[in-house]
C-alpha positions as CSV (number, residue, x, y, z in Angstrom):
1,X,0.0,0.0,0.0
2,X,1.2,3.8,-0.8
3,X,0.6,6.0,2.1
4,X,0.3,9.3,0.9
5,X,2.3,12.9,2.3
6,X,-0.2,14.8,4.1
7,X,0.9,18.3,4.7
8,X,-0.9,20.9,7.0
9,X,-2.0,23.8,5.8
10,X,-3.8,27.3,7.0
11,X,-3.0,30.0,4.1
12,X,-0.1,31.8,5.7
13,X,3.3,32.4,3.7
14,X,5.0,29.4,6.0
15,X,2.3,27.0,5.2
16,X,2.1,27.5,1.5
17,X,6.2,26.8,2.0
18,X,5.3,23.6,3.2
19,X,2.8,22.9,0.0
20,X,5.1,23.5,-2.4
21,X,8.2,21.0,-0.4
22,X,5.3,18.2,0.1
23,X,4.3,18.6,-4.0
24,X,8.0,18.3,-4.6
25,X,8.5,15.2,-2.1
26,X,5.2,13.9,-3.5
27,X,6.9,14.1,-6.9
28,X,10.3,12.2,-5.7
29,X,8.1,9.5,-4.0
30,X,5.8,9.0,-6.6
31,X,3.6,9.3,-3.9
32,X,0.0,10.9,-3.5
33,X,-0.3,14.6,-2.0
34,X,-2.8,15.4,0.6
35,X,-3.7,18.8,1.6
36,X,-5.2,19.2,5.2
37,X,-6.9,22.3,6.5
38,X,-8.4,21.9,10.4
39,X,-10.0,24.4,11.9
40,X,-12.1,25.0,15.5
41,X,-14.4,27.4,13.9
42,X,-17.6,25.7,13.7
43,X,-17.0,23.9,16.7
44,X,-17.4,27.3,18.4
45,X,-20.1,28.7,16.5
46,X,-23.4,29.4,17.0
47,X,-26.6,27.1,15.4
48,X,-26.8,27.4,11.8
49,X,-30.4,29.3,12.8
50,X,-29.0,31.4,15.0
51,X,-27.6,35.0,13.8
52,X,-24.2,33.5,13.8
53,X,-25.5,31.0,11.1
54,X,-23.8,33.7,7.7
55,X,-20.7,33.5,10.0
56,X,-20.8,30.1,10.0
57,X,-21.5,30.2,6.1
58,X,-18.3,32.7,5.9
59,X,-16.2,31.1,7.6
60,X,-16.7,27.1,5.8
61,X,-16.4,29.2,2.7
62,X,-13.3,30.9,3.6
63,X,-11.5,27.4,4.6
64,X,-12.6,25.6,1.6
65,X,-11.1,28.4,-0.6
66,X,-7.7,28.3,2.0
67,X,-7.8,24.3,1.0
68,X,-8.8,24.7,-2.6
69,X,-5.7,27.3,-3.2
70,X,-3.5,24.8,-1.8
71,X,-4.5,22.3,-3.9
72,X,-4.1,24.7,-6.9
73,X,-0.8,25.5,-5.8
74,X,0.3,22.1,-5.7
75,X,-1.4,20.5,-8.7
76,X,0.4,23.7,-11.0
77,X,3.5,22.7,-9.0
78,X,3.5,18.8,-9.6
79,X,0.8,17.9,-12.3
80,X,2.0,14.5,-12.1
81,X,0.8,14.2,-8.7
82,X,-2.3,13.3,-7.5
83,X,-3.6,15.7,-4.9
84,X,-6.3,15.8,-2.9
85,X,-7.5,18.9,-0.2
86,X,-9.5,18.2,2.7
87,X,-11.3,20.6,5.6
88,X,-11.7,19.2,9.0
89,X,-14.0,21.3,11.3
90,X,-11.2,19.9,14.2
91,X,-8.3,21.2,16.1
92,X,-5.5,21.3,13.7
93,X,-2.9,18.8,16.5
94,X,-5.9,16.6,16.5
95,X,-6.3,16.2,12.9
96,X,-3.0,15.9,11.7
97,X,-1.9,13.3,14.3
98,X,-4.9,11.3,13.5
99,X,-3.7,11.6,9.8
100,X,-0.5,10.3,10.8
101,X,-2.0,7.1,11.3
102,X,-2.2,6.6,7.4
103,X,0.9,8.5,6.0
104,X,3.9,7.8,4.8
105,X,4.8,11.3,6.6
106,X,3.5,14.7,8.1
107,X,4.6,18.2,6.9
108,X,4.0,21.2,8.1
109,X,5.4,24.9,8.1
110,X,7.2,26.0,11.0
111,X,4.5,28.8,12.0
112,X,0.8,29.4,11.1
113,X,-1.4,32.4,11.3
114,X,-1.4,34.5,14.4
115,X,2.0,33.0,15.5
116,X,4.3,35.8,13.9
117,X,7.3,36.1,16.1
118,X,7.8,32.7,17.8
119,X,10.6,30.4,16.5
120,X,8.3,27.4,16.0
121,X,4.3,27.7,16.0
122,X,2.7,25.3,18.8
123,X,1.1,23.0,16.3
124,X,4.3,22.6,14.3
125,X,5.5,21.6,17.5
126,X,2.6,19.4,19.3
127,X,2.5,17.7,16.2
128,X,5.9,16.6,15.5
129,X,5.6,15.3,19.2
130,X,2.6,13.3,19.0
131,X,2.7,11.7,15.1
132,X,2.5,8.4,14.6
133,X,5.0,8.7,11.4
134,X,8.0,11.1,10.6
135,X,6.9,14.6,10.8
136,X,9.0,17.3,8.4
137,X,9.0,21.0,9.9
138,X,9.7,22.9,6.9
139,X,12.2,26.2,7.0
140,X,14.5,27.1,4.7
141,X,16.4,25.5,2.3
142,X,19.7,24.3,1.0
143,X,22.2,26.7,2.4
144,X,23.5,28.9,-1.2
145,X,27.3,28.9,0.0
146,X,27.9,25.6,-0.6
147,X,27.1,23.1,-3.9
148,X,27.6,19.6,-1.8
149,X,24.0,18.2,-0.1
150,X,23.5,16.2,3.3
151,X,21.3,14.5,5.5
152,X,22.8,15.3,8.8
153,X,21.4,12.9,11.0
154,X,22.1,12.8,14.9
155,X,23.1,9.7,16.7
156,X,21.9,8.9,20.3
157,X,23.5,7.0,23.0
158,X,25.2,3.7,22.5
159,X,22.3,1.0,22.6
160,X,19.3,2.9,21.4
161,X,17.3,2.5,18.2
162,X,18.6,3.9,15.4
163,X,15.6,4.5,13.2
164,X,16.3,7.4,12.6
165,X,19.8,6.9,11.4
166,X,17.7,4.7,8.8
167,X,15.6,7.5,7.8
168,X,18.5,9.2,7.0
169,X,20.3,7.2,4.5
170,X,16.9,6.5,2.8
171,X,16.2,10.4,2.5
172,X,19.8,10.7,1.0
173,X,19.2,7.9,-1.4
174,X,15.8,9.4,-2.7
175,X,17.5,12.5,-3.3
176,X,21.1,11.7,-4.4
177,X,22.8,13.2,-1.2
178,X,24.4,12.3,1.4
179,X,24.6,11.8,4.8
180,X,26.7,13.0,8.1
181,X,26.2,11.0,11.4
182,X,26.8,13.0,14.1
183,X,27.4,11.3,17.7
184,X,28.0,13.9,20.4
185,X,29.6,12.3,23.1
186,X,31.0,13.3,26.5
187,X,32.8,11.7,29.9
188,X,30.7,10.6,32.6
189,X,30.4,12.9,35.5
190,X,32.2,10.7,38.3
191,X,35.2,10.8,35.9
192,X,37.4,13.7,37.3
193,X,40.5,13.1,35.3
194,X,43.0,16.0,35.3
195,X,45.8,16.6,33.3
196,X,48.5,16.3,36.4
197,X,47.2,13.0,37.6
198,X,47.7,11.4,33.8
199,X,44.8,9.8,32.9
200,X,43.2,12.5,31.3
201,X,44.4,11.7,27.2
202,X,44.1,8.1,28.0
203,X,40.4,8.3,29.6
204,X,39.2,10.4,26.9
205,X,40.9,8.5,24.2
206,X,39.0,5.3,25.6
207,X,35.8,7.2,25.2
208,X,36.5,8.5,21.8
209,X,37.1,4.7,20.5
210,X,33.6,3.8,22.1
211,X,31.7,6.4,20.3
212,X,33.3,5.0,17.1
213,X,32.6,2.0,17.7
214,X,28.8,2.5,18.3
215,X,28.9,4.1,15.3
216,X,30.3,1.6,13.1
217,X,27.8,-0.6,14.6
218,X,24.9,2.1,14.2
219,X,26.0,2.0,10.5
220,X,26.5,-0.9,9.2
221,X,23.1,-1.7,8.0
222,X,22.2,1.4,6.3
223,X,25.6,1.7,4.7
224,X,25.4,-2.3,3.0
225,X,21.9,-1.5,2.2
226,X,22.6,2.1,0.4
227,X,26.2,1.2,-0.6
228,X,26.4,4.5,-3.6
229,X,25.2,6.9,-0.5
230,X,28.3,8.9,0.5
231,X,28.9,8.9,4.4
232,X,31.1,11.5,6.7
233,X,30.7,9.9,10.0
234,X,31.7,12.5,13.0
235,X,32.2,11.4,16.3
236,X,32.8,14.5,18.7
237,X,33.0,15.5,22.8
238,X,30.3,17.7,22.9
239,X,26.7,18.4,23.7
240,X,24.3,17.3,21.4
241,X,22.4,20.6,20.8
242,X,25.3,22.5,19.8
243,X,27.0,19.5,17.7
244,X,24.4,19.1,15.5
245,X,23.6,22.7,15.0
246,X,26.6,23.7,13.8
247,X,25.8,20.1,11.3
248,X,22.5,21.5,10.1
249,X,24.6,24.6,9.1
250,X,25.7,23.1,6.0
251,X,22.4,20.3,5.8
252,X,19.7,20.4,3.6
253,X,18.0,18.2,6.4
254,X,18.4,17.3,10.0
255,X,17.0,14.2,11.4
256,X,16.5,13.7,14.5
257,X,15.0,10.2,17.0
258,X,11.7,10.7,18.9
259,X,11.1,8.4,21.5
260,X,7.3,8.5,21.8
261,X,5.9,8.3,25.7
262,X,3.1,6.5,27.3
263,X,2.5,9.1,29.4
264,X,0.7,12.1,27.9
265,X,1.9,14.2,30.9
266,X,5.4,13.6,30.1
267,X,7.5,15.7,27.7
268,X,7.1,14.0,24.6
269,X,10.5,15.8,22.6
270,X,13.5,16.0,24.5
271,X,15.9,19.0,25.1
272,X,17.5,18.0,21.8
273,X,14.8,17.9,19.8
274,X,13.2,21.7,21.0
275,X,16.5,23.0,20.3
276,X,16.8,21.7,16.8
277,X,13.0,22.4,15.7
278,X,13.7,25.8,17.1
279,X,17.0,27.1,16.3
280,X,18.1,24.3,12.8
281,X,18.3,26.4,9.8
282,X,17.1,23.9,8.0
283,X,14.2,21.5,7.4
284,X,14.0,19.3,10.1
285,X,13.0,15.8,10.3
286,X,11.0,13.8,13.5
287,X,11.9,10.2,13.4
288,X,9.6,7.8,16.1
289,X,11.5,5.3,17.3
290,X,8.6,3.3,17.5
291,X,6.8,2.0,14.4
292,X,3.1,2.4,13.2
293,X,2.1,-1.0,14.2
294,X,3.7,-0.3,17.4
């Protein structure tokens, strides 16, 4: 079966950004499009025989015509695609994460309307934290100062899933790129190794060789699997946030793991993640670590 891209979408600049990127992914995929509009509107209006029933009217014309320019958009972008708009009288987090279920991937534009000034609108955000499939926040592009093209993808600690390591190479493939794993790694704590005492190039030469290691391991099926993918594996002592942002500096995507909580109280992205969807200069990519049939 083909899951389609579903792509949220509300009319502002940001989100008519993220039409035209899904058309073009649609394209590379040979993939369906769908076009999602979800709005609380009716939800909150009055009876249709009330005096608030022309709102009502106004406002169910005004989405379709936010959905149907959309779809214009992305048909004249991609005819080859096949593109379909829908309008969900829903909250937007709501809608998209149920869409999830049945896509191959969610895309949306880093803010919507009514969000001007904040780094990364709160359903961009919600959403990449709750899907049930990757979730691409669209900003920017290729950087212009350089002509090479990467997937930088981050690796976690030594033992955990690397799905999204996976995601990476198979992104790079699709598009002819390739990809930079980046493993930040660091001493533990309790290690208080000084220079005068000795042990301090030998204990962090010990931890350097691990990180390479987990690497190598990390790697080895994506690399035998996409052997014609170019690789730049960097293993550095650092924190993750800054690590990869300096990465995403030359990327024309990030990807990043999500490991998705049972608890709906808990924080569902990491510190990592905020930072990246935040501050990455580039279109960033939300990898669960656990699968659909999960």
């Amino acid at each position: 079966m083909v899951f389609p891209l579903v792509v949220g979408t509300d009319g502002s600049p940001d989100a008519m950004r993220a039409v035209d990127w899904a058309a073009d992914e649609a394209a590379l995929r040979g993939c369906p499009l769908r076009l999602l509009y979800a709005s609380l509107w009716a939800l909150h209006e009055e009876p249709a025989h009330s005096c608030g029933g022309s709102r009502r009217a106004q406002r169910a014309g005004a989405a379709q015509a936010v959905a149907a320019a959309a779809e214009v958009r992305a048909r004249s972008r991609c005819p080859e695609v096949a593109v379909t708009a829908d309008v969900r009288d829903e909250d937007p987090v709501y809608a998209l994460a149920d869409a999830s279920e049945g896509a191959a991937a969610i895309i949306v534009g880093c803010r919507g309307h009514g969000l001007s000034g904040s780094l990364l609108g709160s359903v961009s955000l919600t959403v990449a934290a709750r899907a049930r499939c990757p979730v691409f926040v669209v900003r920017g592009g290729v950087p212009a100062t350089t002509d090479e093209r990467w997937v930088v993808v981050g690796l976690a600690a030594p033992g955990t899933t690397t799905a999204a390591v996976d995601f990476a190479f198979t992104e790079a493939a699709l598009r002819g790129w390739g990809v930079e794993v980046v493993h930040a790694w660091a001493r533990p704590r309790r290690e208080h190794a000084t220079v005068c005492s000795g042990d301090f190039n030998e204990t962090r030469l010990f931890h350097e060789q691990q990180a390479k290691l987990w690497l190598d391991e990390a790697l080895a099926r994506p690399t035998a699997v996409h052997s014609d993918v170019p690789v730049r594996r960097v293993a550095v002592e650092s924190r993750a946030r800054p690590a990869l942002l300096q990465a995403a500096s030359h990327a024309g995507l990030l990807v990043v793991g999500a490991r998705r909580r049972r608890d709906p109280l808990v924080l569902q992205l990491g510190l990592v993640n905020h930072a990246m969807l935040h501050h990455a200069p580039c279109t960033v990519a939300v990898v669960p670590a656990e699968g659909r049939d999960s």
